[in-house]
Structure formats: C-alpha cells, structure tokens
C-alpha positions as CSV (number, residue, x, y, z in Angstrom):
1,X,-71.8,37.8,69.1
2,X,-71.3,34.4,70.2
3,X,-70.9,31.8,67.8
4,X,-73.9,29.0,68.4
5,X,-75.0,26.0,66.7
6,X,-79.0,27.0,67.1
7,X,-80.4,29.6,64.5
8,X,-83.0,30.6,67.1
9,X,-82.8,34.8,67.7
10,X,-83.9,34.3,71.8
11,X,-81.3,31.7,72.4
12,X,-78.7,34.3,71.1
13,X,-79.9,36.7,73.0
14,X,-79.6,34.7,75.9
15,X,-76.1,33.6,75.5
16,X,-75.4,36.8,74.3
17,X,-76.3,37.9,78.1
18,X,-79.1,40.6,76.1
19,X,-82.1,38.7,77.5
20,X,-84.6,40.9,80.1
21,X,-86.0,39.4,83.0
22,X,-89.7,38.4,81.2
23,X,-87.7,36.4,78.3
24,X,-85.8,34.8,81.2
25,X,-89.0,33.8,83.2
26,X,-90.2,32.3,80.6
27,X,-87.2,30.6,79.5
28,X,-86.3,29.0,82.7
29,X,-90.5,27.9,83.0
30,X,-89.9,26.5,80.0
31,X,-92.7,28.2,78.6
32,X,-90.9,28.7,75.2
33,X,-91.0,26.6,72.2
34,X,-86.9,25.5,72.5
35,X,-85.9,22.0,71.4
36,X,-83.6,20.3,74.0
37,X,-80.5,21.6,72.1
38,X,-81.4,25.2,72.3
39,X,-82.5,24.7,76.1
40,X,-78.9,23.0,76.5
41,X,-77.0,25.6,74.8
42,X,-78.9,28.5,76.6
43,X,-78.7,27.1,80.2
44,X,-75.1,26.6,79.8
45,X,-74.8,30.5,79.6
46,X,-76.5,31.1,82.4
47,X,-74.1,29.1,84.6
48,X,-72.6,32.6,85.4
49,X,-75.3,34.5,86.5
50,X,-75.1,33.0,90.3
51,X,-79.0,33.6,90.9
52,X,-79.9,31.5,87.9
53,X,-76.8,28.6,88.3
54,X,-79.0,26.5,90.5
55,X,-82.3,26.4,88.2
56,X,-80.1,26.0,85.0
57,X,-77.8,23.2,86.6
58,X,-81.3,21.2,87.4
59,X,-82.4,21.8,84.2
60,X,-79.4,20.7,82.4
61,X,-79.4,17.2,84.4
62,X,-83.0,16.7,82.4
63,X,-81.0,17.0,79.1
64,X,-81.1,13.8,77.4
65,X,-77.9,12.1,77.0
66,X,-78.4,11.4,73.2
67,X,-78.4,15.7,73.0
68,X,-75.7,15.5,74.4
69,X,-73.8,13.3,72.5
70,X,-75.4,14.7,69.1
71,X,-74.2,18.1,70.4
72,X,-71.0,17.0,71.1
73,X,-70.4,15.2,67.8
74,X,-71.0,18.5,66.0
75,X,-68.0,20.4,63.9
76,X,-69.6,23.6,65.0
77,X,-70.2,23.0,68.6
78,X,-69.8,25.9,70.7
79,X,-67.0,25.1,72.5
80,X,-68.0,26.5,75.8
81,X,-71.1,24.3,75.9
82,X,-69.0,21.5,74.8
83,X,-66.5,22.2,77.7
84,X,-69.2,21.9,80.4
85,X,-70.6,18.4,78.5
86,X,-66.8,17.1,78.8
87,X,-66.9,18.4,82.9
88,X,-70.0,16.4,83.3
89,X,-69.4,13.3,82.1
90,X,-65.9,13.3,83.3
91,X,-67.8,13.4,86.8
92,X,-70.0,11.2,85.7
93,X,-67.7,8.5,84.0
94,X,-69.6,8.6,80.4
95,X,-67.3,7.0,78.6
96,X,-69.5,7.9,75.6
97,X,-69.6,10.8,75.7
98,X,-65.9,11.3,76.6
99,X,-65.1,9.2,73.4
100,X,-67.2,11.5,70.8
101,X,-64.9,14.4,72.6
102,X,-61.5,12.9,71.9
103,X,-62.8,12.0,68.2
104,X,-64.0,15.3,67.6
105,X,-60.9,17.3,66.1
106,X,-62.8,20.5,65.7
107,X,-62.5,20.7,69.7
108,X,-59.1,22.2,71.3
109,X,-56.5,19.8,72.5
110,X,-57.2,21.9,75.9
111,X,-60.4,19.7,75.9
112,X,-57.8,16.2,75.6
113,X,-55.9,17.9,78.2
114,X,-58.5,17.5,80.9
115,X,-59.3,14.0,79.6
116,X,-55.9,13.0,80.1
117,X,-55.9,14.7,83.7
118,X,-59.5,13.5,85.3
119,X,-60.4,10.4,83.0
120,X,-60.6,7.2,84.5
121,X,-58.9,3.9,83.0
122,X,-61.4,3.5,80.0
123,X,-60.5,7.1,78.9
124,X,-57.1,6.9,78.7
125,X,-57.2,3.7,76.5
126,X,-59.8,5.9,74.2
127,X,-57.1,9.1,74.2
128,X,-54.5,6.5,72.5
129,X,-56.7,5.9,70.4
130,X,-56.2,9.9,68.7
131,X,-52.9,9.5,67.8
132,X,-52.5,12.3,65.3
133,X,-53.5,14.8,68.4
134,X,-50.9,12.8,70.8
135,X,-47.9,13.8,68.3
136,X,-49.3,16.9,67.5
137,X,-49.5,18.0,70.9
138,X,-47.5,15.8,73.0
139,X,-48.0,17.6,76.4
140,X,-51.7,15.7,76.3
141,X,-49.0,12.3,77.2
142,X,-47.4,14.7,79.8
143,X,-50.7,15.2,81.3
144,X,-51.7,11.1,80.8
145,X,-48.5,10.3,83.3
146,X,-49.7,12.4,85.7
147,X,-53.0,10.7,86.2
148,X,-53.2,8.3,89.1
149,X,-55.4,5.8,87.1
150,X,-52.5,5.6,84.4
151,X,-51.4,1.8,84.1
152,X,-47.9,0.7,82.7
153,X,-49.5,-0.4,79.1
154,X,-50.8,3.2,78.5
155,X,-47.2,4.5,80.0
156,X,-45.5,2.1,77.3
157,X,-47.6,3.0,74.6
158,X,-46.7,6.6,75.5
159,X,-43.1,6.1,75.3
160,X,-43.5,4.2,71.5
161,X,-45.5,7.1,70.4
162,X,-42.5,10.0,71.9
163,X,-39.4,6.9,70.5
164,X,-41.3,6.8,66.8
165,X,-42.8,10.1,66.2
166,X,-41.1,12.8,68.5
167,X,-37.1,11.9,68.9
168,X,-36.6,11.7,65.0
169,X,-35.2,14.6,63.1
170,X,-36.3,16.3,59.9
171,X,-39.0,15.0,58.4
172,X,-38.0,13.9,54.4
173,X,-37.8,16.5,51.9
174,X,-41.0,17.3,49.7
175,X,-39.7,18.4,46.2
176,X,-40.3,21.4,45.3
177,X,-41.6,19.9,41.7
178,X,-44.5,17.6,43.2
179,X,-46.2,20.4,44.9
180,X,-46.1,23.4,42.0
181,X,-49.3,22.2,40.2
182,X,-51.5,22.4,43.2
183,X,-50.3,25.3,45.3
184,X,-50.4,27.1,41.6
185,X,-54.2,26.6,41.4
186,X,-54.4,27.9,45.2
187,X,-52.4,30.6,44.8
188,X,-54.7,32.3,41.5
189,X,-57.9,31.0,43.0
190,X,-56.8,33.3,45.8
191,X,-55.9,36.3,43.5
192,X,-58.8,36.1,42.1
193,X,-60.8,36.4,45.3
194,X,-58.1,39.7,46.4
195,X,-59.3,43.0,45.5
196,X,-56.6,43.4,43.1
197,X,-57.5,40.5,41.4
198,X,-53.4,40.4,40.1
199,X,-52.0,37.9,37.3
200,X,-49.7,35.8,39.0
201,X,-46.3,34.7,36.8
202,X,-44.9,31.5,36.9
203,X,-41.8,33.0,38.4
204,X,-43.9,34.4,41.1
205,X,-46.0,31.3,42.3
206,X,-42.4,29.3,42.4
207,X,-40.8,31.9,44.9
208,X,-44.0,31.5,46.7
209,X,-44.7,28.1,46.8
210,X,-40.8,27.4,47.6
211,X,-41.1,30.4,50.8
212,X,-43.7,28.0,51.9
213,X,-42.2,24.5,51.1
214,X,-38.7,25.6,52.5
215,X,-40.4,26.1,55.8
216,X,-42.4,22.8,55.9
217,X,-39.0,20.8,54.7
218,X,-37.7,22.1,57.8
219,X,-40.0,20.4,60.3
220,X,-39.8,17.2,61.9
221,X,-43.2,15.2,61.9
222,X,-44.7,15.9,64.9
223,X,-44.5,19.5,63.7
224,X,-46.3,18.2,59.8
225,X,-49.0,16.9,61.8
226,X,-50.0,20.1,63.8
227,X,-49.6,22.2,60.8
228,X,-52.1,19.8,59.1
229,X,-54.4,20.5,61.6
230,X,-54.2,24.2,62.4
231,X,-52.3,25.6,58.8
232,X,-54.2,27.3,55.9
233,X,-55.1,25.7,52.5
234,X,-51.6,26.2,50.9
235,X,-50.0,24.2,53.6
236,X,-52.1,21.5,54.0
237,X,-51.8,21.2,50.1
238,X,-48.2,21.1,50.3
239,X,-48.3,18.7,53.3
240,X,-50.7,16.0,51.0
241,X,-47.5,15.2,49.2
242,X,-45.8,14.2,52.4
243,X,-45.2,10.3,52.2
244,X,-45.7,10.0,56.2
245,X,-49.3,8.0,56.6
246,X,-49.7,10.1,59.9
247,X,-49.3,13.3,58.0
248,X,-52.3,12.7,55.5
249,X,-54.6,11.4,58.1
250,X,-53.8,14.6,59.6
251,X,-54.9,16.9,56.9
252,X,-57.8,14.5,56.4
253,X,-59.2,15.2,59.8
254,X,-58.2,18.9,59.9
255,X,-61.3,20.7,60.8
256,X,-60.6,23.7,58.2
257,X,-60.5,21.1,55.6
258,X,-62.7,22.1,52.9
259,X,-64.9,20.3,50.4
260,X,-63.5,21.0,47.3
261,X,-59.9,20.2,48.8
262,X,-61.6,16.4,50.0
263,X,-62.5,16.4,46.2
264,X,-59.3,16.6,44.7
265,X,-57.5,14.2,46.9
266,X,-60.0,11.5,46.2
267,X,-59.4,12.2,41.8
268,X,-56.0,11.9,43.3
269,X,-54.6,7.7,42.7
270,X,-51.6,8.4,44.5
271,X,-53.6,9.5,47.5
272,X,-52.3,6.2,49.8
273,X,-55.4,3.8,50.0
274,X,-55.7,4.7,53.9
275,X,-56.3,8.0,53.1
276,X,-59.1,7.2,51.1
277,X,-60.7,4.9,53.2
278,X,-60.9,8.0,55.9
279,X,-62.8,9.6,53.6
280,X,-64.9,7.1,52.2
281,X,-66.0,6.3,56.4
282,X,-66.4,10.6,56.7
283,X,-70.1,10.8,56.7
284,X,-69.6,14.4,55.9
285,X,-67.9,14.0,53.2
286,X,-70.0,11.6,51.7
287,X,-72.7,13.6,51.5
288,X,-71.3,15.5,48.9
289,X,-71.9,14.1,45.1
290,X,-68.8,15.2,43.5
291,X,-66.9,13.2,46.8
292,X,-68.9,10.0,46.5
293,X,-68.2,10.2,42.3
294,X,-64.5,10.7,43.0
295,X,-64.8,7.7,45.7
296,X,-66.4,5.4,43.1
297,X,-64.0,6.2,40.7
298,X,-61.0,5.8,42.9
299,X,-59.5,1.9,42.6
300,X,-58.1,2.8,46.5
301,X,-61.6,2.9,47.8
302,X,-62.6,-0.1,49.3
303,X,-65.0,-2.3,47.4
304,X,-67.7,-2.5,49.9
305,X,-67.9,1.3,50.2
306,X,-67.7,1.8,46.4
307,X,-70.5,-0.5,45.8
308,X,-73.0,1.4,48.9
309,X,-72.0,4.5,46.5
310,X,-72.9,3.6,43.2
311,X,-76.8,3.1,43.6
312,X,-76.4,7.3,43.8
313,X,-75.0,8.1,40.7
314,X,-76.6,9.9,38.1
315,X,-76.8,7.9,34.3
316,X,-74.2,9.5,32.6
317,X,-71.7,8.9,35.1
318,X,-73.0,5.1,35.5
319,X,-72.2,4.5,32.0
320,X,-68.6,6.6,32.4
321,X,-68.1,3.8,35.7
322,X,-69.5,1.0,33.0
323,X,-66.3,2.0,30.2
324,X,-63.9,2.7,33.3
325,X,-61.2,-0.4,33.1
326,X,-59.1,1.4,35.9
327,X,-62.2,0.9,39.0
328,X,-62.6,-2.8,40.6
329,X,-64.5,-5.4,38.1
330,X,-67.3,-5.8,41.1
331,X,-67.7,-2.4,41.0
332,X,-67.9,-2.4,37.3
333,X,-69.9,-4.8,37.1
334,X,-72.8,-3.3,39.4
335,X,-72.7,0.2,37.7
336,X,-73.4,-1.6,34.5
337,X,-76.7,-3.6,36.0
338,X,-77.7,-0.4,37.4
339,X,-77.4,1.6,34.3
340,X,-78.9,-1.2,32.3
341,X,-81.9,-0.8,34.9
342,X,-82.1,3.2,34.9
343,X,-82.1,3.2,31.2
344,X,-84.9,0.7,31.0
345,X,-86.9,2.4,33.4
346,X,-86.4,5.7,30.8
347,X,-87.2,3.9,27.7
C-alpha cells in the first residue's frame, strides 16, 4: 500500500492504481469532495496512466503554489509526489519551492542531486546552504561542478567544504565511559519491547555498547554525519557525545529522530548552545510540553525563545522556573510574574 500523507480511503485507492473507471470520472470532474492536497497527491499517480497524463497534468497546473509548498515542507511527504513538485519548479525556477526541498532532510539526497544538476544560480547558493547533506553525501558538490550555471564562489565554497570536512582522517575518539549511561537506557528499553523481554547485565550492555562505539571511533566526520542521519537510536545516541558542532546538528535534523530522544538532549547542559538553539527554532519540536519545559529550563536556550515559552507552563513548573538559580535572571524573573498572576487568578 502506498504510503500517503491524506487519510482519505478513495485517494488511496487511486494511488494504489485500485480505482474503477466511475471513481475516476468523477475524480478527474472533480465532482468529489478532495481538498487541493488530496487532488495533488492523487493526480500525481495518474501521471502513468498515458490516457489520463494530459487531464491530470492540467489539473495539477491549477494546484496552488502555497499546497505545494505546505506539501513539500511535510516530514511525511510522499516522496514520489514530492519528486514531481521538485521537476516542476525546477522548470519553472521557484526558488521557493526549491528552497523548502533542500531544507527538508526527510527527502533523499537523490532529490539535492537534481537540484545540484538543473538549478539555476539562486539554487545553488541555497544547496550551500545544507551543509550537513553536502558532507554527508559529497557527490551532491560533484553534481554542483557539473552545472553550467555554477560560478567560481560556489566552486570555492565547494573546495572549503571537501579541504575541512572530507580530507581529514579519523574523527576524535568518543570514550567509551561518556556514552555507557545512555546507550544502557536504550539498550533495556529495547529488551523490554523484544519478545524475550531478557535482563541485560552490565557486562553485557558494555560489550555492546563498545561493538557499536569501536565502529563509530573508526569513522572520519563526513562518515559521523551520515550515520546521524540514516543510523538507528543507539548510534545517534553515541554520536550526541561527539564534540564536532556538525555532528550534533546532524542528529538534530535526522528525520528518524524521535521525541523523547529531542527530550533528553535539551535536560542535557552540556548539549553545545547551537544545538539547542536548533531545537528551540524546530517548530515540531516545540510543540511538545516536555521539549518546551526542558527548553525553558536549559541556560543554553536563547533568552528570547525561553521567554515566548514560559507563558505555557503549567503552575507547578512556573514556581520550579521561580526557585531555579541555574536559568537566565530574565527568565526568572518572568516565570515568577506569571506564577504570581496564575496563582491570583486561582485564589
């Protein structure tokens, strides 16, 4: 079954390629209740069916640009309707739209790939801007050079990305000692969820946790950085305690990254203050309580973010923020005029 962002059982069907020749009809008269994003993902599917390529292509052109570029934003965009949004505003120049593509790090580097091979001058400049996907997967720069519209800034920036990032060696060392707590907690939250639900001894989750470390001390940092993006929840726990800025940022915007992992690296002070910003401007992320608490609480998160946070926050951890010597006095200082004012309202 194809994976879609609309819920709706007839656009499955259609994409599905299940849909009889009345639903069809109907469809393509546009007699059927579909908001623009279920007509967009629907007509993309039937780009293959050569009898119906013409009608669907017209209709697509009536798709509103700001679908688009909500689609295209998505984490769970299907990437085959994605693909044909990148085609047409390649063709079209929309650097907008282009833009939300090479920001979007759920999409495959395949996706950068054709950016860096049909984008005009604007586009180019925006790829440089997604650095950790450059190292990560450095044939997207091979694929940059090769574009006529390529100027010899963008070819210099190139070559400072491949002298810093991709000619260095191993990467340094992550001791074995300052990733044990946190692969521990992994390792029995994931016995737990096994069918065998086994005890894990200390001696066990060491040999583990050193099987995977050994193999991440081997890497350079280009090789970090991809693993942040594509590895599992063990790795990108291990790869947190990497000291390389690039490597966080990595994990950070690795689209398997989970909630409750976002969660404990903002508790985390040590977490660089960079890190934290990225999550603190991750409007995903923020929509979860337990992210904007540990936010607030963090003395790394920018003042101006902590204080848009705070009006949130239940009482009892307003007057936790309000004892808290370790948070900014600003912020401090608000959480206390706020609680003073919630508890009034309560008396």
């Amino acid at each position: 079954m194809t994976t879609l962002v609309a819920k709706n059982p007839l656009v499955q069907k259609i994409a599905d390629g299940n849909a009889n020749q009345e639903l069809l009809d109907l469809f393509l008269s546009k007699q059927l209740p579909f908001t623009e994003e279920e007509y967009l993902e629907s007509l993309v599917f039937l780009l293959t069916d050569e009898k119906l390529k013409d009608k669907s292509l017209s209709l697509l052109k009536h798709i509103s640009e700001s679908i688009k570029i909500n689609y295209i934003e998505k984490n769970q965009a299907n990437h085959r309707v994605a693909y044909f949004i990148l085609l047409e505003a390649l063709g079209k120049k929309n650097l907008s739209i282009v833009t939300k593509v090479i920001h979007n790090q759920s999409l495959p580097y395949e996706f950068l790939l054709k950016i860096a091979e049909k984008g005009d001058l604007a586009m180019l400049e925006a790829l440089l801007d997604n650095q950790i996907k450059l190292i990560a997967y450095p044939q997207i720069m091979d694929f940059m050079e090769l574009n006529p519209g390529i100027t010899n800034y963008i070819r210099g920036r190139i070559q400072e990305t491949r002298d810093f990032y991709l000619k260095e060696g191993l990467a340094e060392e992550i001791p074995l000692e300052d990733i044990l707590f946190d692969v521990k907690e992994i390792f029995i939250e994931e016995a737990e969820e096994g069918e065998e639900g086994e005890e894990l001894s200390l001696e066990v989750v060491q040999e583990k946790a050193q099987t995977e470390l050994q193999m991440i001390n081997k890497m350079s940092i280009s090789e970090r950085i991809r693993m942040a993006l594509v590895g599992n929840k063990t790795q990108r726990a291990i790869l947190m305690k990497c000291r390389n800025r690039m490597v966080m940022n990595a994990v950070i915007e690795s689209p398997k990254l989970t909630k409750d992992e976002v969660i404990v690296c903002v508790r985390n002070k040590s977490i660089p203050g960079e890190v934290i910003s990225k999550i603190a401007n991750g409007r995903e992320w923020t929509k979860n309580y337990q992210i904007v608490l540990g936010l607030v609480q963090n003395p790394k998160t920018p003042v101006k973010k902590a204080l848009s946070f705070i009006k949130t926050l239940h009482l009892r951890d307003l007057q936790s923020l309000v004892k808290d010597r370790n948070i900014s006095p600003v912020v401090r200082n608000l959480a206390t005029n706020f609680y003073q004012q919630k508890t009034k309202v309560k008396g």
